[in-house]
C-alpha positions as CSV (number, residue, x, y, z in Angstrom):
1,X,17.4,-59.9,-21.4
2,X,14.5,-60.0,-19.1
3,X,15.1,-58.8,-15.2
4,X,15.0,-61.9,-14.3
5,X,17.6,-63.3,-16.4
6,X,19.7,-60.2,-15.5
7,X,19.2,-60.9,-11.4
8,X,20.5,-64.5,-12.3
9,X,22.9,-62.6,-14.4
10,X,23.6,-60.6,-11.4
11,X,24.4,-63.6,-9.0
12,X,26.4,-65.8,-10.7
13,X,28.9,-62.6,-11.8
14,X,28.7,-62.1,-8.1
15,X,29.2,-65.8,-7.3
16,X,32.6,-66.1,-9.5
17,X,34.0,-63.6,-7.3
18,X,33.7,-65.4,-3.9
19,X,30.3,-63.3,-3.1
20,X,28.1,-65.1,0.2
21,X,24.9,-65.5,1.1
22,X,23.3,-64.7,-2.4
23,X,19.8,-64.6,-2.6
24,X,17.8,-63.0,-5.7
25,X,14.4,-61.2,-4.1
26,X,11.1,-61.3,-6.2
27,X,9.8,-57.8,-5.8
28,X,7.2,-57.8,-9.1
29,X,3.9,-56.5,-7.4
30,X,5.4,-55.4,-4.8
31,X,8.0,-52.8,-6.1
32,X,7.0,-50.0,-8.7
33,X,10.9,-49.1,-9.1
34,X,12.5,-52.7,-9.6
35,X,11.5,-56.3,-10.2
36,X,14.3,-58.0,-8.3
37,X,17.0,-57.1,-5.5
38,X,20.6,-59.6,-5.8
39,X,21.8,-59.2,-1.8
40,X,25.2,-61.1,-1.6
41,X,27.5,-60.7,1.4
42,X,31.5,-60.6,1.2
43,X,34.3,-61.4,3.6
44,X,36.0,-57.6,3.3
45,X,35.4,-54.4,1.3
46,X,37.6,-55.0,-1.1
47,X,36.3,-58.4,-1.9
48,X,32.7,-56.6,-2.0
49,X,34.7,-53.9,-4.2
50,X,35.5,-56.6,-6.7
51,X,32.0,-58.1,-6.6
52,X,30.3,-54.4,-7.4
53,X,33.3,-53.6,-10.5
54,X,32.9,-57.1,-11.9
55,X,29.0,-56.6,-12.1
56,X,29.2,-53.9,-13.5
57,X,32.2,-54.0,-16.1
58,X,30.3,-57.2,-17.4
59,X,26.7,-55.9,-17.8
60,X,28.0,-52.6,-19.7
């Protein structure tokens, strides 16, 4: 899976669990430690909870 794949990856996991304001960042030749940053926003901390488990549950 290439990183960019993943970030898209990344935002539509966060997407199915009600995530706002998603936006995928382009950091290549900018960044030396990551290609792209997935910034979402949610309505409370569990929701934002939920977002960061189902994330990572799925990409293990």
């Amino acid at each position: 899976m290439t990183a960019q794949n993943l970030a898209k990856t990344c935002a539509e996991l966060a997407s199915n669990k009600k995530a706002e304001n998603i936006v995928i960042l382009n950091l290549r030749g900018i960044s030396t430690f990551t290609d792209f940053f997935v910034i979402c926003s949610a309505t409370s901390e569990p929701q934002l909870k939920a977002i960061a488990n189902e994330i990572e549950t799925r990409l293990k």
